[in-house]
C-alpha positions as CSV (number, residue, x, y, z in Angstrom):
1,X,11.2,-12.8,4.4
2,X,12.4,-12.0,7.8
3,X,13.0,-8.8,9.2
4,X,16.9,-8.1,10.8
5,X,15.6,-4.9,12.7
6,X,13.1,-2.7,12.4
7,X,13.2,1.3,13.0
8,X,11.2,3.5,14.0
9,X,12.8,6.3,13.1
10,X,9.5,8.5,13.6
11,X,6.7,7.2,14.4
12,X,3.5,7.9,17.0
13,X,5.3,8.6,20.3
14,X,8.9,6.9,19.1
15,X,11.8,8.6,17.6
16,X,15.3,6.7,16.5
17,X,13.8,3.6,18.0
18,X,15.6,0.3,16.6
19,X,14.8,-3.4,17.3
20,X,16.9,-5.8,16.0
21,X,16.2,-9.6,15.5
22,X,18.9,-11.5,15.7
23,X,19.0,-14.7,13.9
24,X,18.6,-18.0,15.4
25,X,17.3,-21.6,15.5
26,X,14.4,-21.5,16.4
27,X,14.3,-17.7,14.3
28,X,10.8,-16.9,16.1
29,X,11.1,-13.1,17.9
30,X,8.2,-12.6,20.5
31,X,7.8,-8.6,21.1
32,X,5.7,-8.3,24.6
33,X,5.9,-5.9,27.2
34,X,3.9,-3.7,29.7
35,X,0.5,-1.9,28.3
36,X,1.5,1.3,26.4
37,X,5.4,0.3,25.7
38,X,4.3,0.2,22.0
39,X,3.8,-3.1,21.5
40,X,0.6,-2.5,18.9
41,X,2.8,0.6,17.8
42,X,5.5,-1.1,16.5
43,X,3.4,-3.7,14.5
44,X,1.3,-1.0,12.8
45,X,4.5,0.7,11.9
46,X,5.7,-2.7,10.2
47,X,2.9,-2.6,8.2
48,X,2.8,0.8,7.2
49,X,6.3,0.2,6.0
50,X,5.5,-3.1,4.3
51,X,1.5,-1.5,2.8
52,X,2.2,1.9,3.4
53,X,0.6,4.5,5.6
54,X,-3.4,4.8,5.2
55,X,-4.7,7.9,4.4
56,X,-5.0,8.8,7.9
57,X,-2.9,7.3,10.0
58,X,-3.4,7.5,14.3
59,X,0.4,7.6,14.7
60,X,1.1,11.5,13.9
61,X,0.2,12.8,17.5
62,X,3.9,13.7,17.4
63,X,5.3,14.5,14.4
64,X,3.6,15.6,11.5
65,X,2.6,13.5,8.3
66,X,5.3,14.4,6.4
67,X,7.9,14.0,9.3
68,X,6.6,10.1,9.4
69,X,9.3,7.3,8.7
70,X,10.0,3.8,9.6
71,X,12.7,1.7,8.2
72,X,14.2,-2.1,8.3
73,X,16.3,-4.1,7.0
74,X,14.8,-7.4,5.9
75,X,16.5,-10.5,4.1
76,X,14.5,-13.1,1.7
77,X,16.2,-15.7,0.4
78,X,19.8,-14.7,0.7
79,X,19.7,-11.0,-0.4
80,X,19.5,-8.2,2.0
81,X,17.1,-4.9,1.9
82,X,17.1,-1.7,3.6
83,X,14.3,0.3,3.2
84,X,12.4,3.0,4.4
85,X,8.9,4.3,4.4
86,X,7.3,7.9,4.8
87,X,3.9,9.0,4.4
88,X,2.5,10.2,1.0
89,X,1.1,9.5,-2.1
90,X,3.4,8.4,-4.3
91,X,7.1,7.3,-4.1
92,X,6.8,6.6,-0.6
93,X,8.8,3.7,-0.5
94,X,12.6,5.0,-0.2
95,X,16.4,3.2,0.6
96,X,18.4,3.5,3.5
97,X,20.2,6.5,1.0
98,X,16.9,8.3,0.7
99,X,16.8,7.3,-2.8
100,X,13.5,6.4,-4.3
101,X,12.9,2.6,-4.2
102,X,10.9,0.4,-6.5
103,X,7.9,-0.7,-4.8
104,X,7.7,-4.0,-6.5
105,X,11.0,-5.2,-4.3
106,X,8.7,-5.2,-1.4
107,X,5.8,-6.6,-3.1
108,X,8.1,-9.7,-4.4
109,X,9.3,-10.2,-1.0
110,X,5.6,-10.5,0.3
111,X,5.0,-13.2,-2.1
112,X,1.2,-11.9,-2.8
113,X,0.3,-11.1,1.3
114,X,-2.3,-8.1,1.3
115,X,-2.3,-5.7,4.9
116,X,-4.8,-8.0,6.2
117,X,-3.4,-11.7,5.3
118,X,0.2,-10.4,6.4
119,X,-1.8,-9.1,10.0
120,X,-3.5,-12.8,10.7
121,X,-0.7,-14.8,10.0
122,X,2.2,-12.9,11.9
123,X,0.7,-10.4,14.3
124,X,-1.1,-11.9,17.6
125,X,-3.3,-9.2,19.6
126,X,-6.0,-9.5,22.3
127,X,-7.7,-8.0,19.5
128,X,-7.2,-10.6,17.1
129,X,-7.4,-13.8,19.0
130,X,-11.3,-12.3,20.1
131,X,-11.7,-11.9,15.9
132,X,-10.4,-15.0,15.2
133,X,-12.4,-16.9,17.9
134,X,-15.7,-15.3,16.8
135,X,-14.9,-16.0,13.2
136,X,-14.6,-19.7,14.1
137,X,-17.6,-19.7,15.6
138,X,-19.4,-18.2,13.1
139,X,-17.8,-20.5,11.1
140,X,-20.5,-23.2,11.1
141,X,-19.4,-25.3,8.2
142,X,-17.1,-27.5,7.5
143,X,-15.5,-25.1,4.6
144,X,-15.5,-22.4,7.0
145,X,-13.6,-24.1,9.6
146,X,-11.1,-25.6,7.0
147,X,-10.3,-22.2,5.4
148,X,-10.3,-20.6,9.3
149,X,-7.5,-23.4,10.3
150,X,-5.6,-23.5,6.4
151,X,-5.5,-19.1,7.3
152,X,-4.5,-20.0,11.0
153,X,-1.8,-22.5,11.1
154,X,-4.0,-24.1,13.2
155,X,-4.6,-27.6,12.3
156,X,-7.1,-30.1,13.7
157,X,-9.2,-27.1,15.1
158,X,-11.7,-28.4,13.3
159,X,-11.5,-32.1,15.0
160,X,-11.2,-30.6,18.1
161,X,-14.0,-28.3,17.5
162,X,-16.4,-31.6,17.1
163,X,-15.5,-33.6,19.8
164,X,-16.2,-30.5,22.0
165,X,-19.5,-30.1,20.6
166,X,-20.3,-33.7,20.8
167,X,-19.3,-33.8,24.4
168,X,-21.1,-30.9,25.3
169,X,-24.0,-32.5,23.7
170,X,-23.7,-35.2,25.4
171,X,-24.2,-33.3,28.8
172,X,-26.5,-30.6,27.8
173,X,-28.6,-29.3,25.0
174,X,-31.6,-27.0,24.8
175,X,-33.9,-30.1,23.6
176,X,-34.2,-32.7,26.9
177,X,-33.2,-36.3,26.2
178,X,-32.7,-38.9,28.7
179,X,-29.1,-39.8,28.0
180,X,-27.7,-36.2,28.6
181,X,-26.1,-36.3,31.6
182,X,-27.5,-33.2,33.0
183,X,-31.4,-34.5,32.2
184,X,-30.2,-37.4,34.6
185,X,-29.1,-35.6,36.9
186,X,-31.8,-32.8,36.9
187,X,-34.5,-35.8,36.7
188,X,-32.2,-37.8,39.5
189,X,-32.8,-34.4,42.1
190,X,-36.0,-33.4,40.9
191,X,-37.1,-37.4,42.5
């Protein structure tokens, strides 16, 4: 699934915002920009359209919670979609007409991704990249690190992960042994 543009028609501080994604080779679309340009905004709004909204979303400081709608049009394999979502409890999901949408469209097109799976592999934060490296390193087993890398994309984190422990072992560790490189040299000033 890709997304052709995405709409925030309204949406925390946004109204009749559109980005569009053209495609390409490579088709990779980076979204930066300067703090508070709604950067974090706009990916919270593409999963509220993909999940739906939570119960209580932060993004109403301007309009309402039945005002609330975001919108894209999104292609999988060939066949083009435009949706919409607004905020409610049922039949949230809705076409570009209005018209009610089936739910399990979007679900097929997600190809089992929850919220959370959909957030770590296509939605890079400050935020996340702090999780991510404190999940690692509570990740303290082999397993952990495999499933942390296989969740990632990030392969050989695990290979790299050893060697850096190794050579920081080699230079330092909280039990003194006289190849460690900083035992030498504390011994080597200490004389």
């Amino acid at each position: 699934m890709r997304f052709v543009s995405l709409a925030l028609e309204r949406y925390g501080h946004f109204e009749d915002c559109e980005l569009s994604f053209r495609s390409g080779v490579p088709d990779l679309h980076i979204v930066y920009g300067a703090n508070e340009a709604g950067k974090t905004t706009a990916m919270a709004a593409v999963s509220d359209l993909l999940f739906g909204f939570p119960t209580r979303s932060p993004y109403n400081f301007v309009y309402d919670y039945s005002l609330l709608r975001v919108g894209a049009v999104l292609e999988d394999g060939g066949r083009t979609l435009g949706c919409r979502r607004k905020k409610g409890t049922s039949g949230t999901p809705i076409g570009a007409d209005d018209g009610a949408l089936d739910e399990g469209v979007l679900l097929a097109m997600l190809r089992g991704q929850t919220r959370e799976t959909f957030g770590l592999s296509f939605s890079l934060s400050q935020e996340g990249l702090r999780a991510g490296g404190r999940a690692m390193v509570a990740a303290q087993d082999d397993l952990g690190r495999a499933l942390f890398a296989a969740g990632s994309g990030l392969t050989g984190v695990s290979d790299e992960l050893s060697r850096l422990e190794e050579e920081a072992d080699a230079i330092w560790a909280p039990r003194a042994s006289g190849k460690r490189s900083f035992t030498v040299a504390q011994r080597d000033l200490e004389a």
